[in-house]
MIDO-635656 format. One record per residue: x, y, z of N, C-alpha, C, O in turn; residue in one letter. Coordinates in steps of 0.1 Angstrom, whole numbers, padded with zeros to 4 digits, always signed. Layout:
N
XYZXYZXYZXYZa...
This chain:
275
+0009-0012+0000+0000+0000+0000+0009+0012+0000+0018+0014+0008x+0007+0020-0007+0015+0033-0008+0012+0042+0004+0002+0039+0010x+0021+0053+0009+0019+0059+0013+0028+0074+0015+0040+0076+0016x+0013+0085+0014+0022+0100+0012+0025+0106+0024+0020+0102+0035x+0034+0115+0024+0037+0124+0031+0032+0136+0034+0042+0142+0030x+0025+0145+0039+0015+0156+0033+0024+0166+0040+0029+0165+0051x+0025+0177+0031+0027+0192+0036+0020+0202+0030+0014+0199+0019x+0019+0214+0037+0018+0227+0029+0018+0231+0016+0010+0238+0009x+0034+0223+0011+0040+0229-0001+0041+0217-0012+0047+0218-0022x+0034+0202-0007+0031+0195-0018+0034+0180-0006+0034+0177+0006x+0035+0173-0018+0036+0159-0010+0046+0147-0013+0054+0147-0023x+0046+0138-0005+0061+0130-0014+0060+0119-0015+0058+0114-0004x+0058+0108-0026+0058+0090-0023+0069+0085-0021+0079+0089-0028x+0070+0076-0012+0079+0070-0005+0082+0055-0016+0090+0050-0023x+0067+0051-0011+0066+0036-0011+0061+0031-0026+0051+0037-0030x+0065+0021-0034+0056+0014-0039+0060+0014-0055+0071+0017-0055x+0056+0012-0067+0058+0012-0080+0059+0026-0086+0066+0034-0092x+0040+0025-0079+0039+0048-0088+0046+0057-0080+0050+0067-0086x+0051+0056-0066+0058+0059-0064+0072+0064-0066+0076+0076-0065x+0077+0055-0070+0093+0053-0074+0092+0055-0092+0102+0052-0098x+0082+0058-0097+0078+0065-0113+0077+0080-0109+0084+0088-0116x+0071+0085-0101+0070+0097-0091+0083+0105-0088+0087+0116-0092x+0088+0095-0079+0104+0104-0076+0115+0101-0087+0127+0106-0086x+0112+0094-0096+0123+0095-0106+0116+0107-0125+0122+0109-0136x+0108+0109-0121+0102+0122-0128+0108+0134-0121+0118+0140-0125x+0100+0136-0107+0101+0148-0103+0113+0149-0091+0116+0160-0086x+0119+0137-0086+0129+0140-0076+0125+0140-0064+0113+0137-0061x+0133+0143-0055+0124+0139-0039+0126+0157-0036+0133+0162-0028x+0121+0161-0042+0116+0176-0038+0100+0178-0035+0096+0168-0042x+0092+0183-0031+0076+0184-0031+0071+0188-0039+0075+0198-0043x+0063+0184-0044+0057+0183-0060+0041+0191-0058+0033+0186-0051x+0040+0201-0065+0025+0205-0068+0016+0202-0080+0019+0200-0092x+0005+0202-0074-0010+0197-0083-0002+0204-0098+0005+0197-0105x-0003+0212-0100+0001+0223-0112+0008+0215-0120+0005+0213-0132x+0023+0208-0112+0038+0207-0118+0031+0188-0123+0035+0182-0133x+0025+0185-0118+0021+0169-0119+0010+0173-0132+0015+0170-0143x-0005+0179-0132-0007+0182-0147+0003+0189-0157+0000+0186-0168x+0010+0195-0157+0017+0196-0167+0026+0187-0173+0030+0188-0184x+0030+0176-0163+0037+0164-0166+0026+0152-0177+0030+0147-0188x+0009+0151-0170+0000+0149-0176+0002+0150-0192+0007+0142-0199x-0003+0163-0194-0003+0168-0204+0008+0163-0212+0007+0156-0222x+0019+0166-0207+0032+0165-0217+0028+0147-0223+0025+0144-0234x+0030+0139-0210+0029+0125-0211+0014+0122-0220+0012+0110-0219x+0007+0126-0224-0002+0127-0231-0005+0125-0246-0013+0119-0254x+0007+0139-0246+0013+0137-0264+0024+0130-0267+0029+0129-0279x+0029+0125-0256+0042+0113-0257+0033+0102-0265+0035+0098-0276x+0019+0099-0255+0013+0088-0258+0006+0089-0270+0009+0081-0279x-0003+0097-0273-0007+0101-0290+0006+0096-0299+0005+0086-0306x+0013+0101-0299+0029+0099-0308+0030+0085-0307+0034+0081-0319x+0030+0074-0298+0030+0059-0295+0019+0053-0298+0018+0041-0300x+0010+0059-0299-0004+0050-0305-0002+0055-0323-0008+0048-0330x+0006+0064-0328+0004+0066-0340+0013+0056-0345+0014+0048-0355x+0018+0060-0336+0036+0046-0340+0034+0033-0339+0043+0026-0343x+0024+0026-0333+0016+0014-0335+0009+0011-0346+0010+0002-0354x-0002+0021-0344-0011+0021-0355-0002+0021-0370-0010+0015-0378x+0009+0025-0375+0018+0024-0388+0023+0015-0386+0028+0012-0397x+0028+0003-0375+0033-0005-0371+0026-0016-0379+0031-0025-0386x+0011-0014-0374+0000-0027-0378-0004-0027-0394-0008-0036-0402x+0000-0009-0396-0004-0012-0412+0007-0016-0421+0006-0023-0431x+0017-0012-0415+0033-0021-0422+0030-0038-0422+0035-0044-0432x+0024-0045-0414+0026-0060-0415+0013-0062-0422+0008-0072-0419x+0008-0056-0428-0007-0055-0436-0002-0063-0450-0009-0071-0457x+0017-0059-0453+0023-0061-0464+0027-0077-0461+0029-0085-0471x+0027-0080-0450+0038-0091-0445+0038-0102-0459+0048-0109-0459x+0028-0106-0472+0031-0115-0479+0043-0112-0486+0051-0120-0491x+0044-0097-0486+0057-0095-0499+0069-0094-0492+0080-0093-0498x+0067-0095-0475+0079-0089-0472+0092-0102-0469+0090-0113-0465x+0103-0097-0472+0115-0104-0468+0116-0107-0451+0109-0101-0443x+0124-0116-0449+0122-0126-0435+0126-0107-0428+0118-0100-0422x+0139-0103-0432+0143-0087-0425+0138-0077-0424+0141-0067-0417x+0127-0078-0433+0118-0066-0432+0100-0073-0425+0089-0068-0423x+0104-0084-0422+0094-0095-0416+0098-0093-0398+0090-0092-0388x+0111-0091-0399+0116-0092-0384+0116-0078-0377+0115-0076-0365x+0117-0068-0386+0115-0055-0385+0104-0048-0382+0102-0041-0372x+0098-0051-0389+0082-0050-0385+0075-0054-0376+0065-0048-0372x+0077-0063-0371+0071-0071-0359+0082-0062-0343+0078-0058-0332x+0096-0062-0347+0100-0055-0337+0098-0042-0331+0098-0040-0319x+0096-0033-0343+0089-0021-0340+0075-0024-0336+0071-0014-0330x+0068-0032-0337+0048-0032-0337+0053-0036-0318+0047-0031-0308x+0068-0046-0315+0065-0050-0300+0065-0037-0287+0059-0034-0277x+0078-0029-0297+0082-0016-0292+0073-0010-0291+0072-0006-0280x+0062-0006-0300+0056+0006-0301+0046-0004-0290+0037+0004-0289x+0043-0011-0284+0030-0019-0275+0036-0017-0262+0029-0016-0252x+0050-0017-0263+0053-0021-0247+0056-0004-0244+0055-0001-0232x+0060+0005-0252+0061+0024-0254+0044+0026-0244+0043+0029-0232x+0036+0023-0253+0020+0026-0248+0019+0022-0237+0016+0030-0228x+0020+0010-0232+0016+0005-0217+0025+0011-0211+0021+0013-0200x+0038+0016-0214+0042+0026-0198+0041+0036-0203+0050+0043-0200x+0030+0043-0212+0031+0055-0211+0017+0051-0204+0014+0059-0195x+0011+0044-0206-0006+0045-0201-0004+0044-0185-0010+0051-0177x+0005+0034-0182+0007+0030-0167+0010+0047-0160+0004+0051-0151x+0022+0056-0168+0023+0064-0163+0014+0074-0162+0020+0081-0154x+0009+0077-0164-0006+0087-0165-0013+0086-0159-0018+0096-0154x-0017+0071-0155-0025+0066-0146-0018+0071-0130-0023+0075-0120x-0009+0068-0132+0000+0067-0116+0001+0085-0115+0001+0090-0104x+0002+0092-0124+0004+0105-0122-0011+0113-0121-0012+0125-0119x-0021+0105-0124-0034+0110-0122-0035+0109-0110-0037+0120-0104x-0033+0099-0104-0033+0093-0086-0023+0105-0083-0029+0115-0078x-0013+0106-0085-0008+0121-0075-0013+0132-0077-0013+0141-0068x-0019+0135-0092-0026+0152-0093-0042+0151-0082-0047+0162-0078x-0047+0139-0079-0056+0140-0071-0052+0142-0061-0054+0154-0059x-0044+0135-0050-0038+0134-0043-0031+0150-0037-0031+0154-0025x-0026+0159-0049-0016+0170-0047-0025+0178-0044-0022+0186-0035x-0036+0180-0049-0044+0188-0049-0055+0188-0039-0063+0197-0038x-0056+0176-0030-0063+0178-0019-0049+0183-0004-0049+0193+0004x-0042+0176-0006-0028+0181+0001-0030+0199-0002-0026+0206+0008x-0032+0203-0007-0030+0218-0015-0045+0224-0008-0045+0235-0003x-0057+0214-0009-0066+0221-0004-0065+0221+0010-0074+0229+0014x-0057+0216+0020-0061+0209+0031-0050+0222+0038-0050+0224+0050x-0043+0227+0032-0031+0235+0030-0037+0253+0036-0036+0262+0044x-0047+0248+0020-0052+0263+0022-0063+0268+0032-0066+0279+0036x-0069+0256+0034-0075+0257+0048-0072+0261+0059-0076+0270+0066x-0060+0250+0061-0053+0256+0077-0051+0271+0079-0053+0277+0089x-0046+0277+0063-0040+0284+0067-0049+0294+0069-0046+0302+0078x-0065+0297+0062-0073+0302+0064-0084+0298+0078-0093+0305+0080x-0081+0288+0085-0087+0284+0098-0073+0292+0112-0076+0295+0123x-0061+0293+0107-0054+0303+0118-0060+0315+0115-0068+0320+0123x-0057+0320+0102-0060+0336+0099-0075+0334+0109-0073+0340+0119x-0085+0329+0109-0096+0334+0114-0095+0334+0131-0102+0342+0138x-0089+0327+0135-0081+0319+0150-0081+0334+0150-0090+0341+0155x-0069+0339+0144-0064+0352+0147-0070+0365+0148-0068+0373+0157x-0079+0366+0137-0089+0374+0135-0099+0378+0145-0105+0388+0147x-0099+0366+0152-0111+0361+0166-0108+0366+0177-0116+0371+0185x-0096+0364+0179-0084+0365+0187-0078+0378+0196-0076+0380+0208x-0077+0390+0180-0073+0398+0185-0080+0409+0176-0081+0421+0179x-0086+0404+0161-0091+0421+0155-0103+0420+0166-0105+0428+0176x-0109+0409+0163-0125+0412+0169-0126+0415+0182-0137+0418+0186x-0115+0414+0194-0119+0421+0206-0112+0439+0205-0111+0447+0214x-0109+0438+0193-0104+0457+0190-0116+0463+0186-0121+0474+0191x-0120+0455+0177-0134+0460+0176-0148+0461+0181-0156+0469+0178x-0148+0448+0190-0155+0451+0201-0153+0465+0210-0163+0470+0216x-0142+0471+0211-0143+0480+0225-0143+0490+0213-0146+0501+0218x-0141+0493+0201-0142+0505+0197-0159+0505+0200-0164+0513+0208x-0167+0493+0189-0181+0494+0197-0185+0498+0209-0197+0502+0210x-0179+0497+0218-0184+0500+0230-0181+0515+0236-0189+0521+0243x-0168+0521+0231-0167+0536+0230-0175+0543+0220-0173+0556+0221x-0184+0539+0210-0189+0546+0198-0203+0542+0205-0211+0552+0206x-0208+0532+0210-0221+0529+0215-0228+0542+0225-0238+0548+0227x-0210+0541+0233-0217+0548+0252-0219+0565+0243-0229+0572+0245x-0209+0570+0234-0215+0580+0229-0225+0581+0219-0230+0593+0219x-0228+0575+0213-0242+0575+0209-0255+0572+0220-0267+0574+0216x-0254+0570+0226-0261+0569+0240-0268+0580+0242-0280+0582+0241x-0255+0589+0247-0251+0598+0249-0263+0608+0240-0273+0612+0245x-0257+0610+0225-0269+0613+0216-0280+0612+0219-0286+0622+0223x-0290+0598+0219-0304+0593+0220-0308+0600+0232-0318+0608+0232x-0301+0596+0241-0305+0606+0260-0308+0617+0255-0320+0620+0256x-0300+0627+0249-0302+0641+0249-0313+0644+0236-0321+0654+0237x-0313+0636+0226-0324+0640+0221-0338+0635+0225-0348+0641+0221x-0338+0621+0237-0353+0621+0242-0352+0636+0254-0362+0644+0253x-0342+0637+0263-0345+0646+0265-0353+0665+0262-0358+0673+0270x-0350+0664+0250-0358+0674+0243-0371+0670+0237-0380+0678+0237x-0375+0657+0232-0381+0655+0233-0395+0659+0243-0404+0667+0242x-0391+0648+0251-0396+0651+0263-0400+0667+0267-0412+0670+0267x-0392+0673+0269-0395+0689+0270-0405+0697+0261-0410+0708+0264x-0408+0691+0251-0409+0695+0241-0424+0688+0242-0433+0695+0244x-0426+0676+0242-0444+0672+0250-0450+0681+0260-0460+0687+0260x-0437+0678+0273-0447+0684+0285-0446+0703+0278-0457+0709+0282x-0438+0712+0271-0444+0724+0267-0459+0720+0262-0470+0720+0269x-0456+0716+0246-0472+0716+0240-0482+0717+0250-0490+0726+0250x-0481+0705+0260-0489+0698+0267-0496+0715+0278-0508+0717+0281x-0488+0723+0279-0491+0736+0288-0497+0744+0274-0509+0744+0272x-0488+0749+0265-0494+0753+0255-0509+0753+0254-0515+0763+0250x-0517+0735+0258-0527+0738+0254-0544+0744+0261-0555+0746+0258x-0533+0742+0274-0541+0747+0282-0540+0765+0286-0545+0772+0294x-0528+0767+0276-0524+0784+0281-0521+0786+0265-0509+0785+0262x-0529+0789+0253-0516+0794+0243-0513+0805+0238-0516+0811+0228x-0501+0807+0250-0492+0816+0248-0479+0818+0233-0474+0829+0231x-0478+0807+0226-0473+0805+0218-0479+0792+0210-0485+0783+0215x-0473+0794+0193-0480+0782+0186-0472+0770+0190-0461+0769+0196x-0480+0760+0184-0472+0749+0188-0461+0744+0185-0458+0746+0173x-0451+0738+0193-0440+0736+0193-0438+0724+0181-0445+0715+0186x-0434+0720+0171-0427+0714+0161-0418+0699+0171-0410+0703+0180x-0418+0690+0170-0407+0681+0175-0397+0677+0168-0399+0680+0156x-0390+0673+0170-0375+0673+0162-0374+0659+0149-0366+0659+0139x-0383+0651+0151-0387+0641+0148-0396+0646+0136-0396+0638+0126x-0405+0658+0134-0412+0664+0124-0406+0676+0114-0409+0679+0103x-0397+0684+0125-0389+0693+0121-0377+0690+0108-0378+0695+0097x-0367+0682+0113-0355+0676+0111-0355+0665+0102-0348+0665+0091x-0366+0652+0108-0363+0637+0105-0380+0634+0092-0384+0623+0088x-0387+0650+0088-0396+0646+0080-0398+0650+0070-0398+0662+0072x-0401+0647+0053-0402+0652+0040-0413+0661+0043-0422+0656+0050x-0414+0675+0039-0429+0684+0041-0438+0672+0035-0435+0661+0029x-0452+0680+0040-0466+0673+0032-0464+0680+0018-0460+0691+0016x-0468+0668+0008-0476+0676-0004-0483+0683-0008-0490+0675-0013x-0487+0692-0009-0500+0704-0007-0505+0703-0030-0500+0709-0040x-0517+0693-0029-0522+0697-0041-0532+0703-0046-0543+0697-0049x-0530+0718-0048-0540+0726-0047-0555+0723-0056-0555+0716-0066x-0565+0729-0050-0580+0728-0058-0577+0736-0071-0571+0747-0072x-0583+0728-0080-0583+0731-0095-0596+0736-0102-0607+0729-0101x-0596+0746-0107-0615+0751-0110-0610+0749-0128-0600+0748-0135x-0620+0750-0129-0626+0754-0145-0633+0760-0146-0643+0759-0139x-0632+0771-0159-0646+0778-0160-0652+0767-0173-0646+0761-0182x-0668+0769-0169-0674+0762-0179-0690+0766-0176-0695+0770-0166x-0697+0764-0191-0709+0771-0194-0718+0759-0189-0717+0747-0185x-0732+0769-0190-0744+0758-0184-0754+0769-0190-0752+0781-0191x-0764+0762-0192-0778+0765-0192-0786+0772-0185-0788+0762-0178x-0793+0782-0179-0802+0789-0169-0809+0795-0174-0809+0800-0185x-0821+0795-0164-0835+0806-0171-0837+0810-0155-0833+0806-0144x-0844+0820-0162-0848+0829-0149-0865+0823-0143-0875+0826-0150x-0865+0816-0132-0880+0814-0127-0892+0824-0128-0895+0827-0116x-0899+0828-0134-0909+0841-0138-0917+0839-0121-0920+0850-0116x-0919+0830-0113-0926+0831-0102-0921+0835-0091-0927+0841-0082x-0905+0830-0091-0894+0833-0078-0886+0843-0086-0879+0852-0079x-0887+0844-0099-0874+0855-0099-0859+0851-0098-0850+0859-0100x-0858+0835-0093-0845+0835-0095-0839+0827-0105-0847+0819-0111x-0829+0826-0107-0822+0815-0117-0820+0808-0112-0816+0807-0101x-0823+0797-0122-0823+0782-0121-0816+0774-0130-0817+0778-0142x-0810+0764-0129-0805+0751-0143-0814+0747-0150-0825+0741-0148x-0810+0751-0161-0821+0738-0171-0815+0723-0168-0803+0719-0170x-0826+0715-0162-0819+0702-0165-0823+0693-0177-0819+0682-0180x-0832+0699-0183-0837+0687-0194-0838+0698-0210-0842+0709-0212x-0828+0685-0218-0832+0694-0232-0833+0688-0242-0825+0678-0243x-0842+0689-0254-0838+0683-0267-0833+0690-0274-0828+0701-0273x-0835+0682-0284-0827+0684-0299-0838+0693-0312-0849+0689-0315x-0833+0701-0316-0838+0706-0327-0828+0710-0341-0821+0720-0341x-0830+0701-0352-0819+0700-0361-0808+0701-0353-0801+0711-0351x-0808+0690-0348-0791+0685-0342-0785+0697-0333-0773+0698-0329x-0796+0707-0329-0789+0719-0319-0794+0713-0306-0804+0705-0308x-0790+0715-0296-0793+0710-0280-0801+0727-0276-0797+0739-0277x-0812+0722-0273-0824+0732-0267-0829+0730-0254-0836+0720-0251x-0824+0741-0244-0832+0736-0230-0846+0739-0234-0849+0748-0242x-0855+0729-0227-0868+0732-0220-0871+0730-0209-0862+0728-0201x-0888+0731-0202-0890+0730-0188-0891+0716-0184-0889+0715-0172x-0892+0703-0190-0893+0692-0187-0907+0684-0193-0912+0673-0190x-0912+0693-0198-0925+0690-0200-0931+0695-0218-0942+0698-0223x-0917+0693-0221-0910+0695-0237-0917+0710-0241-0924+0709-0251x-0917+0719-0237-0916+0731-0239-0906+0739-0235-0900+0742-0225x-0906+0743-0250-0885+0749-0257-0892+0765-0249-0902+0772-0252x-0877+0767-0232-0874+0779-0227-0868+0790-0231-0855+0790-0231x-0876+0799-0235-0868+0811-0247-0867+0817-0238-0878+0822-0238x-0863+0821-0230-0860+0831-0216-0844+0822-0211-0837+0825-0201x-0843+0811-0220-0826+0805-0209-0815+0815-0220-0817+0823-0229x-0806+0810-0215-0795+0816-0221-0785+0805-0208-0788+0797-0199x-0770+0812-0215-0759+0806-0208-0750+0816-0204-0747+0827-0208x-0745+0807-0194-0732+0818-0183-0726+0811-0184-0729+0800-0188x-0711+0817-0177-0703+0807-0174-0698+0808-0157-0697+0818-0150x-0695+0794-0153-0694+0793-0136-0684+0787-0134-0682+0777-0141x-0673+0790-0123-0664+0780-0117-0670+0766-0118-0682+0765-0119x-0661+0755-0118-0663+0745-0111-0652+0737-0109-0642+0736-0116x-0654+0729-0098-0638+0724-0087-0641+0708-0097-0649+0699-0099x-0627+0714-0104-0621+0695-0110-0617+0687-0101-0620+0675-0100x-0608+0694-0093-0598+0689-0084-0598+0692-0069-0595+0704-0065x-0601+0684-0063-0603+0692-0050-0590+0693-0042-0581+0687-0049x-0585+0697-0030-0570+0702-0027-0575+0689-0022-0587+0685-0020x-0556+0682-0019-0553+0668-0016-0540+0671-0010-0533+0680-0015x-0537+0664+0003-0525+0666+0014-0516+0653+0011-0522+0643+0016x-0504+0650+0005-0499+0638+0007-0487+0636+0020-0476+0641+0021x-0490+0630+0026-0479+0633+0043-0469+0630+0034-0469+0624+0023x-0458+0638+0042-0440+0635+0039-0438+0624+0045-0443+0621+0056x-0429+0617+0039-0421+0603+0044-0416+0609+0054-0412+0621+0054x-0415+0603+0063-0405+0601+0075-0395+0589+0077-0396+0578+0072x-0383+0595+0086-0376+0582+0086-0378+0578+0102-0382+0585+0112x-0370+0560+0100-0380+0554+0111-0371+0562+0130-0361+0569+0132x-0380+0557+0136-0384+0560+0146-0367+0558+0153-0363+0546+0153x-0358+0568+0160-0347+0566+0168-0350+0558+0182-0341+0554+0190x-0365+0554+0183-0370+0552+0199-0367+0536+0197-0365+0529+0207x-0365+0531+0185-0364+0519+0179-0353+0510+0181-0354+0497+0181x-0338+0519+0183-0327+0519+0184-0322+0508+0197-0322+0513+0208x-0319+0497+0194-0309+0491+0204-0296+0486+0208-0292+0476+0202x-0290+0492+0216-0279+0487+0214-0269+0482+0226-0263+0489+0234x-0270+0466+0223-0268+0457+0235-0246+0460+0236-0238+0465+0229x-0246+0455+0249-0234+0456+0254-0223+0448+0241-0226+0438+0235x-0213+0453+0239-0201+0446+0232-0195+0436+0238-0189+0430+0229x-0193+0430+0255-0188+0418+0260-0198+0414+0266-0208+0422+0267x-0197+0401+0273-0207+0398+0282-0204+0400+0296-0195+0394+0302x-0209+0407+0300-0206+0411+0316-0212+0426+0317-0214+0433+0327x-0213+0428+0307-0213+0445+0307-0227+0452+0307-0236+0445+0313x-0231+0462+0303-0244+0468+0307-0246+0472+0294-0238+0480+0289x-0259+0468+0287-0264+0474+0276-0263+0489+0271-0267+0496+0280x-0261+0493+0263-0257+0512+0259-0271+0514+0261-0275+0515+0273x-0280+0514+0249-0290+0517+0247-0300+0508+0248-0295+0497+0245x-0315+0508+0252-0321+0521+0261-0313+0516+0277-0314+0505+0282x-0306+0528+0281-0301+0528+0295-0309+0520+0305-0322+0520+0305x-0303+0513+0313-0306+0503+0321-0312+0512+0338-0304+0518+0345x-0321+0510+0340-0321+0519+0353-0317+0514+0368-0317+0522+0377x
C-alpha cells in the first residue's frame, strides 16, 4: 500500500511502483498539483505519438506476404516496441493521475489551515479591538439618543401647557422638524365652464335647465315637459375639477427603535439605559 507524506507545499511517495515513477520524474523535492498536470499533459502527447507509431506498425505487416524474413523481423519488432512504449506510457498517466488527485487535496487541506489560523487570529485579536471601539462609539451614541429624548420630552410636556395656556403656537418636535419630508399640498383646481339657466318668472330666481332636446341636431333647454325655454341663455361658472389633496411626507423610522446591546458579556447594555 503506498503511502504520502503531506505538507503545505506539496507531497512525497515513499513507497511502492507509482511511487518510485514519481520520484524518478520529479525528484524527492515536493511536488504541486500544477507541476504533476503539466507532466500529464506532456505524457499525453508522448502517448498520442505511441499510438500513432503502432497504428503504422499494424499497417506495415498488412504487407507481410511480400515482405522479406528482414523486413518480416523489423516489423514485428517495431509493432512490440511501439505496444510495450504505450503500456508505460498509459501505466504512467495513470499513476500521475493518482498524484494530481492526491496533490491537490494536500493543497486544499493547505489552504485551509491556513485560512482556519487567519480566522483563530482574526477572533483573537481584531474582533476584541473591535468590540471596545463598539463599546466607546455605542456609550457616545447613548449619549446622543438621551439628549435627544430629552428634548423630546420637553418638548411634550411644553405643547402639553401650551394647550391649556396658548401663549405661543405649537412647538414642532425634532422628529417632524429635522427627520420629516414636508406634506404635499395639491391645490384645488376650478374650470370655468358654461351651463344653461332661465330665470323662474314666479321666484325670480335662476335656475338650471336640467332637461333638453334636440332641434336639427342643436341641444335646446326646456321646462321638462317638452316646452322649448326662450328666456334661458348661458353663463359661465367655476367648477372644482380637483379638489386640494394633502400627501404626508415620508418620515424616517423612529430613533425610539434603536438598540444597542453591550459589546462583551458582563457589561451593561448602551441603549435604552438600564435603570
Amino acid at each position: 500500500m503506498a503511502r504520502r507524506s503531506h505538507g503545505a507545499r506539496g507531497f512525497q511517495m515513499n513507497i511502492g511502483t507509482d511511487m518510485d515513477l514519481i520520484k524518478r520524474i520529479f525528484g524527492s523535492k515536493p511536488v504541486g498539483a500544477a507541476a504533476i498536470f503539466r507532466e500529464i499533459a506532456k505524457t499525453n502527447a508522448d502517448l498520442d505519438k505511441a499510438r500513432a507509431r503502432l497504428r503504422a506498425a499494424a499497417a506495415a505487416l498488412a504487407d507481410i506476404a511480400v515482405m522479406t524474413d528482414g523486413e518480416h523481423a523489423a516489423a514485428l519488432a517495431d509493432q512490440t516496441e511501439a505496444t510495450r512504449l504505450v503500456a508505460r506510457l498509459e501505466a504512467r498517466i495513470a499513476a500521475l493521475q493518482d498524484a494530481h488527485v492526491a496533490a491537490q487535496k494536500v493543497e486544499a487541506d493547505a489552504a485551509l489551515l491556513a485560512r482556519a489560523k487567519a480566522a483563530k487570529r482574526t477572533v483573537e485579536v481584531e474582533a476584541a479591538k473591535l468590540l471596545d471601539r463598539y463599546d466607546a462609539l455605542a456609550a457616545e451614541l447613548a449619549d446622543v439618543l438621551g439628549g435627544l429624548r430629552a428634548i423630546r420630552e420637553e418638548t411634550d410636556a411644553v405643547n402639553a401647557e401650551l394647550r391649556r395656556n396658548p401663549v405661543h403656537s405649537h412647538v414642532k418636535d425634532y422628529g417632524t422638524l429635522h427627520r420629516k419630508h414636508p406634506d404635499q399640498l395639491t391645490p384645488e383646481r376650478r374650470e370655468k365652464r358654461k351651463k344653461w339657466v332661465y330665470r323662474n318668472r314666479w321666484t325670480g330666481c335662476e335656475e338650471d335647465v336640467a332637461v333638453f332636446t334636440y332641434v336639427d341636431g342643436e341641444k335646446v333647454p326646456t321646462d321638462g315637459r317638452g316646452n322649448i325655454l326662450a328666456n334661458a341663455y348661458q353663463i359661465e361658472e367655476d367648477v372644482v375639477v380637483q379638489s386640494e389633496r394633502v400627501r404626508a411626507g415620508m418620515s424616517l423610522p423612529s430613533l425610539d427603535d434603536i438598540y444597542l446591546p453591550p459589546g462583551r458579556v458582563g457589561s451593561k447594555q448602551h441603549w435604552p439605559r438600564e435603570s
